[in-house]
C-alpha positions as semicolon CSV with decimal commas, in nm:
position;residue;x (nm);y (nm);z (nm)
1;X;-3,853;1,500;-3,085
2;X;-3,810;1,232;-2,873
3;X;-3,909;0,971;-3,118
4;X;-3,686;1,099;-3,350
5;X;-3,361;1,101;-3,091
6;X;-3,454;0,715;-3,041
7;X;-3,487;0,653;-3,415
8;X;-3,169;0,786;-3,454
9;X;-2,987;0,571;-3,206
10;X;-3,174;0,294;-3,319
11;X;-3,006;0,376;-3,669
12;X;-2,673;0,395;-3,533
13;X;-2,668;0,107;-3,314
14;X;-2,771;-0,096;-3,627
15;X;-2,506;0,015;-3,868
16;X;-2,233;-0,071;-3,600
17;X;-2,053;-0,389;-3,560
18;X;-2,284;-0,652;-3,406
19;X;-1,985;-0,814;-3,269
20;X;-2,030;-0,640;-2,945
21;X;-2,073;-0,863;-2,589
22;X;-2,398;-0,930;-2,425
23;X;-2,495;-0,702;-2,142
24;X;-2,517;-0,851;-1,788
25;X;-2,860;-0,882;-1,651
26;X;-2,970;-0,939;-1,340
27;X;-3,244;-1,243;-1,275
28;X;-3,508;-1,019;-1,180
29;X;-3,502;-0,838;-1,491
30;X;-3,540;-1,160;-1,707
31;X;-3,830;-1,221;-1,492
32;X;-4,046;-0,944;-1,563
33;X;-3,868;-0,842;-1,891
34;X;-4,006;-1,018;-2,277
35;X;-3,666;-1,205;-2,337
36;X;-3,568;-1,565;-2,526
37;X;-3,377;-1,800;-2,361
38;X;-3,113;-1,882;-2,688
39;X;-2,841;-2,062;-2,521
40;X;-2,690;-2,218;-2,200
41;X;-2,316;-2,199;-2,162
42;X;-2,045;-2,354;-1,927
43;X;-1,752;-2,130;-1,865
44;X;-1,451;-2,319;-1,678
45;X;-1,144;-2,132;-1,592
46;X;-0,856;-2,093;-1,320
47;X;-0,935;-2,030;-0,972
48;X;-0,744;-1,753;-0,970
49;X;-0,886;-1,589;-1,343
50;X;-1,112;-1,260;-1,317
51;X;-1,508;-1,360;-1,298
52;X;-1,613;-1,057;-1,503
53;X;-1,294;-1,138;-1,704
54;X;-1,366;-1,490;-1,749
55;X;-1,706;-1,390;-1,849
56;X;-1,661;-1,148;-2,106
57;X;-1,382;-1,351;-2,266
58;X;-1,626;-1,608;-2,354
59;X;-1,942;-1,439;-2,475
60;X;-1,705;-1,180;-2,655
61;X;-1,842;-1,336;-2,983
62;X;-2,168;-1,466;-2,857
63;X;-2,457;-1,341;-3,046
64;X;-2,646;-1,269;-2,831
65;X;-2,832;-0,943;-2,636
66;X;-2,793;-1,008;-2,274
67;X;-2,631;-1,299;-2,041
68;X;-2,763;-1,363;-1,684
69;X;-2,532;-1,580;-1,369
70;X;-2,737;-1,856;-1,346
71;X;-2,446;-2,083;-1,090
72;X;-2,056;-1,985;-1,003
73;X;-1,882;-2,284;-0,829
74;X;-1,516;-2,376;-0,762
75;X;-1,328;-2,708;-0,746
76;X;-1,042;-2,581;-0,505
77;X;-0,829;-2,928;-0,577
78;X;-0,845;-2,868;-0,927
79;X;-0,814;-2,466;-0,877
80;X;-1,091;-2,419;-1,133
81;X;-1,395;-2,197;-1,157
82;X;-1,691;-2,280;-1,282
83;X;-1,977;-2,024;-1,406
84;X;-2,275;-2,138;-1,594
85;X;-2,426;-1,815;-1,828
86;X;-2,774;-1,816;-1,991
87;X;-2,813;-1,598;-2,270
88;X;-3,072;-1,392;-2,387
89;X;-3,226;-1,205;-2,654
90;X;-3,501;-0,930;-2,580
91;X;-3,853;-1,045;-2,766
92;X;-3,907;-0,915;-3,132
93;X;-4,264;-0,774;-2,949
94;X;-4,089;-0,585;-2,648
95;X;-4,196;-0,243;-2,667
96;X;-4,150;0,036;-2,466
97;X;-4,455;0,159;-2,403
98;X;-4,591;-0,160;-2,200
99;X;-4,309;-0,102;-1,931
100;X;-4,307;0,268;-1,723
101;X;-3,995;0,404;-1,714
C-alpha cells in the first residue's frame, strides 16, 4: 500500500512542470545526505532586498533539486548584499531504505 502511495507521487511529481525552485537545505543535511554538488552561484542584490526573496528570484529557473547558504555578506557603502548558493541534486543511488526515517 505504501509502495504504491509513493509510486503514485513519484508519477505525479514527474508529469508536472520541472520548472519548480530548489528546496533550501540546511548544511548538515548535505553532509550526511547522497547529493551532487552541480553548481556554485553568486547572488548580489540591494541591501535592503528580501534574503529569501533574493534567493528564490534567482534559482527560480535553476535546475536544480536543492540549494544550501554557503556565505551572506554586505557591502554597507555600496548597500549591496551578497549571498553565495551551492546547488544540489540528490544522487541517482539515494534510496530510502539506507536512511531511518
Amino acid at each position: 500500500m505504501i509502495k504504491r502511495a509513493i509510486l503514485t507521487l513519484l508519477l505525479l511529481g514527474a508529469s508536472t512542470s520541472s520548472l519548480a525552485s530548489p528546496e533550501l537545505l540546511s548544511p548538515t543535511e548535505i553532509q550526511f545526505g547522497q547529493f551532487e554538488l552541480i553548481e556554485t552561484i553568486e547572488i548580489q542584490g540591494d541591501i535592503e532586498d528580501s534574503l529569501l526573496r533574493l534567493v528564490d528570484k534567482n534559482l527560480q529557473y535553476k535546475d536544480s533539486d536543492f540549494y544550501v547558504i554557503q556565505d551572506i555578506s554586505e557591502d554597507t557603502r555600496k548597500d549591496t548584499l551578497t549571498i553565495v548558493v551551492n546547488l544540489y541534486n540528490q544522487s541517482a543511488n539515494y534510496s530510502l531504505s539506507q536512511h531511518p526515517a
